[in-house]
NUDO-606436 format. One record per residue (C-alpha): chain; x, y, z; residue in one letter. Coordinates in nm, 3 decimals, decimal comma. Layout:
+----+---------+---------+---------+----+
! ch !       u !       v !       w ! aa !
+----+---------+---------+---------+----+
!  A !       X !       Y !       Z !  A !
...
+----+---------+---------+---------+----+
! end
This chain:
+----+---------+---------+---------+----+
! ch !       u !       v !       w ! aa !
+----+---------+---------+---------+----+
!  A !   7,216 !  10,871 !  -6,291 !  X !
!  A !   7,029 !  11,195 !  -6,362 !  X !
!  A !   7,159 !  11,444 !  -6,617 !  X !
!  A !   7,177 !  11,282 !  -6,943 !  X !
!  A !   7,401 !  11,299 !  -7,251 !  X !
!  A !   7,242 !  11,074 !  -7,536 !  X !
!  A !   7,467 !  10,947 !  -7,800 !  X !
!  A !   7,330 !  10,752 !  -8,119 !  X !
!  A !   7,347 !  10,661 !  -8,449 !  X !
!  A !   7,020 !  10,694 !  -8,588 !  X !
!  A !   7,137 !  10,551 !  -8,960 !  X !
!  A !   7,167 !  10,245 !  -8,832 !  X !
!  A !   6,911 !   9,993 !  -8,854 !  X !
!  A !   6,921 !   9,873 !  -8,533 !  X !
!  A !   6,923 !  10,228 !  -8,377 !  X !
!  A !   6,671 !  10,392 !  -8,597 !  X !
!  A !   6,569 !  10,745 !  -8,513 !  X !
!  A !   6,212 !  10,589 !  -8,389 !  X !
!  A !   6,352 !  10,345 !  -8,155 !  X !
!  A !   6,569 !  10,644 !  -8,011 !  X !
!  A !   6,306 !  10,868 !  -7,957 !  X !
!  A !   6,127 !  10,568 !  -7,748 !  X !
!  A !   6,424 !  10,561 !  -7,512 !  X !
!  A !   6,411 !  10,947 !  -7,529 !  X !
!  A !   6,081 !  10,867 !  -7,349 !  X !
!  A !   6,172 !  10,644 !  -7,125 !  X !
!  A !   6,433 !  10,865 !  -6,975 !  X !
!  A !   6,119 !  11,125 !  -6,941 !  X !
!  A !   5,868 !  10,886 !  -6,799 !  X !
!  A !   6,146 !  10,748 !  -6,536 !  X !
!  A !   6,229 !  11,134 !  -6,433 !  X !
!  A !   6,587 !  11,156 !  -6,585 !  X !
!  A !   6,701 !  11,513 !  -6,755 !  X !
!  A !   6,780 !  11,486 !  -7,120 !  X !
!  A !   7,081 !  11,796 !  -7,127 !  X !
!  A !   7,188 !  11,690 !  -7,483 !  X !
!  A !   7,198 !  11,452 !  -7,752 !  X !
!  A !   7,421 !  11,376 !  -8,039 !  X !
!  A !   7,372 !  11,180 !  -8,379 !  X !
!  A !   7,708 !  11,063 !  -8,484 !  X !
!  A !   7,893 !  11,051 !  -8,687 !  X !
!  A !   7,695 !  11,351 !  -8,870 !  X !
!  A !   7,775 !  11,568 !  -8,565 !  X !
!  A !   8,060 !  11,583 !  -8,358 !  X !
!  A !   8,088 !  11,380 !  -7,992 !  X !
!  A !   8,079 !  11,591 !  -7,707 !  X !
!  A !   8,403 !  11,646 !  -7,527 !  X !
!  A !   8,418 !  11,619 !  -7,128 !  X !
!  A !   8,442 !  12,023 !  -7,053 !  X !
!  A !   8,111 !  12,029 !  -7,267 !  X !
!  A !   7,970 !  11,730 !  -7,077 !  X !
!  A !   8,061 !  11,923 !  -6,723 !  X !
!  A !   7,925 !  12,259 !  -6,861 !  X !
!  A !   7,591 !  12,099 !  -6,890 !  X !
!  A !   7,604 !  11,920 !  -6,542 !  X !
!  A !   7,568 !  11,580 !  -6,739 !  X !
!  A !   7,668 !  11,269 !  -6,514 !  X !
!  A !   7,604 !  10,955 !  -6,739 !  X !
!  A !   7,619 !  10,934 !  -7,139 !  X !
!  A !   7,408 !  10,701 !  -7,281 !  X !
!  A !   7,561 !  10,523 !  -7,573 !  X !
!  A !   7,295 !  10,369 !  -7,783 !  X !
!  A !   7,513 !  10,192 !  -8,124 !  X !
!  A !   7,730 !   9,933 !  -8,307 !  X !
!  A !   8,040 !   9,881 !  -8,175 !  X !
!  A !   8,192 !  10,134 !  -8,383 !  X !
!  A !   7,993 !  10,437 !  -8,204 !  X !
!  A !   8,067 !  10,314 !  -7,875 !  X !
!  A !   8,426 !  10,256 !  -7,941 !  X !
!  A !   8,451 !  10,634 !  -8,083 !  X !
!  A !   8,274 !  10,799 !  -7,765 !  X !
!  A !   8,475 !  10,574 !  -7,541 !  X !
!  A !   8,780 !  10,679 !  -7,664 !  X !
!  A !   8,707 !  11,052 !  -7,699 !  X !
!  A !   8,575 !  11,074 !  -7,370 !  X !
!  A !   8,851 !  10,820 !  -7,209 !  X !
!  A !   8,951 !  11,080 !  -6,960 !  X !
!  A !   8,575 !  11,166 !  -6,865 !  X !
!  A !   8,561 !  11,089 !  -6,483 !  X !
!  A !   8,121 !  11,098 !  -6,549 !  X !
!  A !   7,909 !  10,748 !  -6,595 !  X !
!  A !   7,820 !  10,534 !  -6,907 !  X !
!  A !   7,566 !  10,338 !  -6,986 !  X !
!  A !   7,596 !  10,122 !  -7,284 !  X !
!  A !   7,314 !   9,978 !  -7,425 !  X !
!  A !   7,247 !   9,693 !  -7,692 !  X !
!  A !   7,244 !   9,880 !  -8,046 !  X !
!  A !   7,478 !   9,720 !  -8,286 !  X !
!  A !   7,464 !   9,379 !  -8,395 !  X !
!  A !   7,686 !   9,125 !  -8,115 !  X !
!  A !   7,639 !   9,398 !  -7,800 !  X !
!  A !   7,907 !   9,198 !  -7,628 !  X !
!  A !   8,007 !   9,479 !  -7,412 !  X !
!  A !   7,615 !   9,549 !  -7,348 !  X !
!  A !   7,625 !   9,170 !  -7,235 !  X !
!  A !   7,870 !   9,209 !  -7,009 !  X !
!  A !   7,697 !   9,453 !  -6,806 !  X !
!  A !   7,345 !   9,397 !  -6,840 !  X !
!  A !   7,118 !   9,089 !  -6,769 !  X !
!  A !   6,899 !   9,251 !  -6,988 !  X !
!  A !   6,836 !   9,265 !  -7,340 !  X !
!  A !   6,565 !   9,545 !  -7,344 !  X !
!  A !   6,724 !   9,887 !  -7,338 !  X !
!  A !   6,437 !  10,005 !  -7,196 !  X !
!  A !   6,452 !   9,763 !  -6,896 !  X !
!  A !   6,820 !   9,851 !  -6,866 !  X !
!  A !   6,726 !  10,198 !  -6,840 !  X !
!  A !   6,511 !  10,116 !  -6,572 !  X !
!  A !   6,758 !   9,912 !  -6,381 !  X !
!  A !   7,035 !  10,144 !  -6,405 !  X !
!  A !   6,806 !  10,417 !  -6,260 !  X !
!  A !   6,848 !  10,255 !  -5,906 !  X !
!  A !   7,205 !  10,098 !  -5,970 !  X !
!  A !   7,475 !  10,260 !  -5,835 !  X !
!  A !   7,744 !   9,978 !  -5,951 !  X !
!  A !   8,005 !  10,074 !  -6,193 !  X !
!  A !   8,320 !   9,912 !  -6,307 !  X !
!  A !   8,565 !   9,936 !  -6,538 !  X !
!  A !   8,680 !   9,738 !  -6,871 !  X !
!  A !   8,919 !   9,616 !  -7,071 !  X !
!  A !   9,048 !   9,745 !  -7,400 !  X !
!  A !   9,327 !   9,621 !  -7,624 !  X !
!  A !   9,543 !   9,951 !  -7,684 !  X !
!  A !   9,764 !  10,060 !  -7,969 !  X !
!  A !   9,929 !  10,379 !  -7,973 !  X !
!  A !   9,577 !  10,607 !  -7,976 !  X !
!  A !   9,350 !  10,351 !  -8,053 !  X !
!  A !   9,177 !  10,128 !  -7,829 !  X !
!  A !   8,907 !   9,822 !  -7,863 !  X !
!  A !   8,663 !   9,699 !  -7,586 !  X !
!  A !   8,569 !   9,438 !  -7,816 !  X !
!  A !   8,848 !   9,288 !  -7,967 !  X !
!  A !   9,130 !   9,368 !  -8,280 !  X !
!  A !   9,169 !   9,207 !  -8,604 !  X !
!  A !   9,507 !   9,216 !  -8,756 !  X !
!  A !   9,610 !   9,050 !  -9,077 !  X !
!  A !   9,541 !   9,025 !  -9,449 !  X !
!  A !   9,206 !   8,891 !  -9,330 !  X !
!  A !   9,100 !   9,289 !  -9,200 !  X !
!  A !   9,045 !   9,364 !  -9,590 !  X !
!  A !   8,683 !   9,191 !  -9,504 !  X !
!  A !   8,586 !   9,489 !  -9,341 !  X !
!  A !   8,492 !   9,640 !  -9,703 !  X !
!  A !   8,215 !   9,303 !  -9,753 !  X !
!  A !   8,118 !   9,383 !  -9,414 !  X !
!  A !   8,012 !   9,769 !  -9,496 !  X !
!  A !   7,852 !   9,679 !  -9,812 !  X !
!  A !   7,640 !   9,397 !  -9,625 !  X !
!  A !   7,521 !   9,668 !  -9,324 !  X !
!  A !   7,414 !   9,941 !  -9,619 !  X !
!  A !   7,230 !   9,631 !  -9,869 !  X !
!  A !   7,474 !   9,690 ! -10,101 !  X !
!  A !   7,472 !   9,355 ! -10,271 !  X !
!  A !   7,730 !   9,434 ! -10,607 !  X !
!  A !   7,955 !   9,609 ! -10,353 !  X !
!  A !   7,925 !   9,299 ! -10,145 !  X !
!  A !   8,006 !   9,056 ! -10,379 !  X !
!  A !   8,319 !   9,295 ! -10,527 !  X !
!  A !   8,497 !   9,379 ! -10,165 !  X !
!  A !   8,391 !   8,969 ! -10,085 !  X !
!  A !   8,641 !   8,857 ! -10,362 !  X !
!  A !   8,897 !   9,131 ! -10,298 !  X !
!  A !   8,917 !   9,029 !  -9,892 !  X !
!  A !   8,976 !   8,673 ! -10,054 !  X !
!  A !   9,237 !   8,738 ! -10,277 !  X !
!  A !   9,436 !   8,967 ! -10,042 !  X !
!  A !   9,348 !   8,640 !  -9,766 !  X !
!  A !   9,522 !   8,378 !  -9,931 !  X !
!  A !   9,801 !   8,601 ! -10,198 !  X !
!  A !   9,910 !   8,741 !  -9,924 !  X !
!  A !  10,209 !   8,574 !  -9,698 !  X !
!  A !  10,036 !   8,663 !  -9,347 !  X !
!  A !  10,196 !   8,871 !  -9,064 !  X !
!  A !  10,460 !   8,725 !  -8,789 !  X !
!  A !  10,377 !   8,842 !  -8,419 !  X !
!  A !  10,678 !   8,937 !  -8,166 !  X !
!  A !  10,578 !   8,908 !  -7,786 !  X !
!  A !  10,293 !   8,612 !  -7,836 !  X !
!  A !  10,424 !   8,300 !  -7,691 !  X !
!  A !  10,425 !   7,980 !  -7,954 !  X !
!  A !  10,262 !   8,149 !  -8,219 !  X !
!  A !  10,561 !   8,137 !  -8,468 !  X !
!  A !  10,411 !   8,103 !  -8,829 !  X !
!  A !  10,253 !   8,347 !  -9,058 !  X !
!  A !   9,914 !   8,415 !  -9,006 !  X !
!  A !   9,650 !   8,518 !  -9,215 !  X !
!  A !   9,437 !   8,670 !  -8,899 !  X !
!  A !   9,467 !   8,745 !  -8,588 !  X !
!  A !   9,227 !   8,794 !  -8,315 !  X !
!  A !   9,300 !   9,005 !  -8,022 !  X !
!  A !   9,016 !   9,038 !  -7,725 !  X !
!  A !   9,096 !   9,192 !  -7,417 !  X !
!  A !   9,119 !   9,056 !  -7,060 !  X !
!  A !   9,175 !   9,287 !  -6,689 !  X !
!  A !   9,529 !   9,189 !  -6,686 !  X !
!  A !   9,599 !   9,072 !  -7,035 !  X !
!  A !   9,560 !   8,966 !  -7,385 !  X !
!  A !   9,414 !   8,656 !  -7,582 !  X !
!  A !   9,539 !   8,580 !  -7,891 !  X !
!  A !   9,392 !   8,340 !  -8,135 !  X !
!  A !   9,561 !   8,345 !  -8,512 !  X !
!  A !   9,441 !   8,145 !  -8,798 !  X !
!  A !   9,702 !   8,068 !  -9,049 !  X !
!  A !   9,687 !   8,011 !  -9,435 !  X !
!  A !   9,667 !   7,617 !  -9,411 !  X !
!  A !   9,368 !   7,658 !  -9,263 !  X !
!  A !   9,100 !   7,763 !  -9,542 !  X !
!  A !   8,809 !   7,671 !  -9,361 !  X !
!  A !   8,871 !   7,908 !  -9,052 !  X !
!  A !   8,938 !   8,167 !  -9,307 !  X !
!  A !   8,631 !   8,131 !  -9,493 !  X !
!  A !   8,410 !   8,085 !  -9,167 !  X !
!  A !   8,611 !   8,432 !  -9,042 !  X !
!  A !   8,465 !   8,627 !  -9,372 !  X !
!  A !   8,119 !   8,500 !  -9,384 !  X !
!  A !   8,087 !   8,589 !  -8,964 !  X !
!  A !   8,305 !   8,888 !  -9,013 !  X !
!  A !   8,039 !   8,951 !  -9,286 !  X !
!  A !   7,741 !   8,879 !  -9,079 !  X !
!  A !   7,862 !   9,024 !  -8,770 !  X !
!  A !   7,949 !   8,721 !  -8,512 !  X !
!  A !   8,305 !   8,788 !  -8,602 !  X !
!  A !   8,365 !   8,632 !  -8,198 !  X !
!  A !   8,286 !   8,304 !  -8,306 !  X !
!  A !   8,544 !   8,248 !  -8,564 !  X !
!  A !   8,743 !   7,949 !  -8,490 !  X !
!  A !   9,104 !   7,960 !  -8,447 !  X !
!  A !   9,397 !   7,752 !  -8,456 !  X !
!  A !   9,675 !   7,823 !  -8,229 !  X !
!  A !   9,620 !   8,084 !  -7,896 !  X !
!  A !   9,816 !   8,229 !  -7,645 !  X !
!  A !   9,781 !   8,515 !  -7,360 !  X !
!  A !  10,017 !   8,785 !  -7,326 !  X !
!  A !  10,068 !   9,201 !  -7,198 !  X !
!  A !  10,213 !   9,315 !  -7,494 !  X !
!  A !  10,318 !   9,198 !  -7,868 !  X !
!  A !  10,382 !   9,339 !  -8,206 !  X !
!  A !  10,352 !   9,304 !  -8,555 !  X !
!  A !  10,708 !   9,221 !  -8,729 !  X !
!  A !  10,831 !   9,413 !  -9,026 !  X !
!  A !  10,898 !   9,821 !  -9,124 !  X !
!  A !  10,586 !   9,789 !  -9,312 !  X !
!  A !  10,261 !   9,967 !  -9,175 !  X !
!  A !   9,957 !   9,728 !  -9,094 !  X !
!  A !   9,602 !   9,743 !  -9,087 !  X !
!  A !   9,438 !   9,662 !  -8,796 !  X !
!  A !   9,027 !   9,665 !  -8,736 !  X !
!  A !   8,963 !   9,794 !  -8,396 !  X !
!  A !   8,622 !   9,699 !  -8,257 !  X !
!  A !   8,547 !   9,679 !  -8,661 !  X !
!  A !   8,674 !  10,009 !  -8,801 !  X !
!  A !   8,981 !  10,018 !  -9,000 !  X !
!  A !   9,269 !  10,196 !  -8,876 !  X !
!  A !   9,662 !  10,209 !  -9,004 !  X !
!  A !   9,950 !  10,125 !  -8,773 !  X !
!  A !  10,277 !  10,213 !  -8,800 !  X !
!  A !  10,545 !   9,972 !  -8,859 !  X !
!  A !  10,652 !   9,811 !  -8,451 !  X !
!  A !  10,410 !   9,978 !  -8,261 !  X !
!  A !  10,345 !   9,812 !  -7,937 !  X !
!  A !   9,989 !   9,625 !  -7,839 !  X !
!  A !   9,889 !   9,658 !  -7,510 !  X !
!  A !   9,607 !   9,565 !  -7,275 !  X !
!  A !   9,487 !   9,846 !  -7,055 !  X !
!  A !   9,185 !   9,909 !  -6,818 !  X !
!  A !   8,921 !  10,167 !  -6,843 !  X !
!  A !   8,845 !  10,447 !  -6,501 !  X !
!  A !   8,553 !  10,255 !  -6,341 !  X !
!  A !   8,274 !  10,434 !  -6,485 !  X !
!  A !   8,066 !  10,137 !  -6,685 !  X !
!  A !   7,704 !  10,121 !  -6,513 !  X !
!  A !   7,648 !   9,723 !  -6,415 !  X !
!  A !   7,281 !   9,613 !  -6,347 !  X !
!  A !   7,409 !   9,252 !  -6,395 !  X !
!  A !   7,423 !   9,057 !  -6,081 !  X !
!  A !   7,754 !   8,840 !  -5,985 !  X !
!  A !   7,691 !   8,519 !  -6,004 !  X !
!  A !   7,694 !   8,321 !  -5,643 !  X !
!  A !   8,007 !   8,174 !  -5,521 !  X !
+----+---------+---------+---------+----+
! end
């Protein structure tokens, strides 16, 4: 790790343009070469020729899950490093790697880490999510969940009772490939695993998981959501000729009718400065 490519959001709260220009100085101070930067989404991410063409060998992704999802993906083919660090609001995948909560510690450790590994990403036609995928009527609560990161409080309250209308009038999606999980669901939770897929669905009779799933969806612990019935598999579906929406690592997205779910695997180009645990 040497050549640097710096990727933020600096309207985010938790990645404010101050706090980036501290890392920005820790990459100095620890003799690493900043060769470019990139606020997104007001500017466009970097593609991999433009990456070689400035020599870079690690991008540092410093966001929510949404940035990081939308570099991954655009740079999926990248054979270079990245280090994620904690900048959104669960940093599960920054978890994963780190031991660390400091991205200015991780910095440090990654500077004499040579470890990297891959990941796993639920996959849907051109979309992927390292975090997990939200199908369902309950995916309308990604509105209340964009009014509650900008403070908007009447927007809040509005896209709130819209998500719970369009919860419960709604009769719920049917899965194909997901063993035992027969009914109708009103969500569905899909987090990825190396060599496959856990699904946990929450269906209508269940009010309370649906109401804990907004206000956490809302608040951003969306993980913790309980769930009723769960099952592991490689691939499933969404029933019907209707298009669906789908929330991948918390952005909305469209797909169309059938289209198949898969779990897939990143290159191994994730830096780890977590230690394995003793066996």
């Amino acid at each position: 790790m040497q050549n640097l490519w710096f990727i933020t959001n600096p309207n985010s709260g938790t990645t404010s343009r101050p706090k980036c220009e501290a890392l920005e100085a820790v990459f100095s101070e620890s003799g690493l070469e900043l060769a470019g930067r990139t606020e997104f989404p007001a500017h466009d991410l970097p593609t991999g020729a433009e990456l070689d063409a400035a020599k870079v060998d690690t991008v540092v992704l410093f966001g929510g899950d949404g940035t990081i999802n939308a570099a991954l993906s655009a740079l999926a083919e990248w054979d270079g490093a990245f280090l994620i660090l904690p900048g959104g609001t669960m940093n599960l995948l920054a978890k994963g790697l780190h031991s660390e909560t400091d991205p200015h510690r991780i910095v440090h450790a990654a500077r004499a880490c040579d470890r990297r590994v891959a990941l796993p990403f639920v996959e849907a036609g051109e979309h992927r999510a390292f975090v997990g995928l939200i199908l369902g009527p309950a995916a309308a609560w990604a509105r209340a969940r964009e009014a509650a990161r900008k403070g908007r409080v009447s927007r809040l309250i509005g896209a709130a009772r819209a998500a719970w209308r369009k919860t419960f009038g709604r009769s719920g999606i049917r899965l194909d490939g997901a063993p035992g999980l027969r009914d109708q669901y009103q969500a569905v939770f899909v987090t990825p695993d190396l060599d496959s897929l856990h699904v946990a669905a929450v269906d209508a009779r269940d009010w309370g998981s649906i109401v804990q799933l907004g206000w956490e969806w809302v608040t951003g612990d969306w993980i913790a959501a309980r769930a009723v019935s769960e099952t592991r598999t490689e691939t499933l579906r969404v029933r019907g000729k209707r298009p669906s929406t789908a929330l991948f690592d918390g952005e909305p997205v469209t797909l169309p009718p059938r289209v198949a779910i898969r779990a897939g695997k990143s290159l191994e180009t994730f830096i780890k400065t977590r230690e394995e645990a003793a066996t």
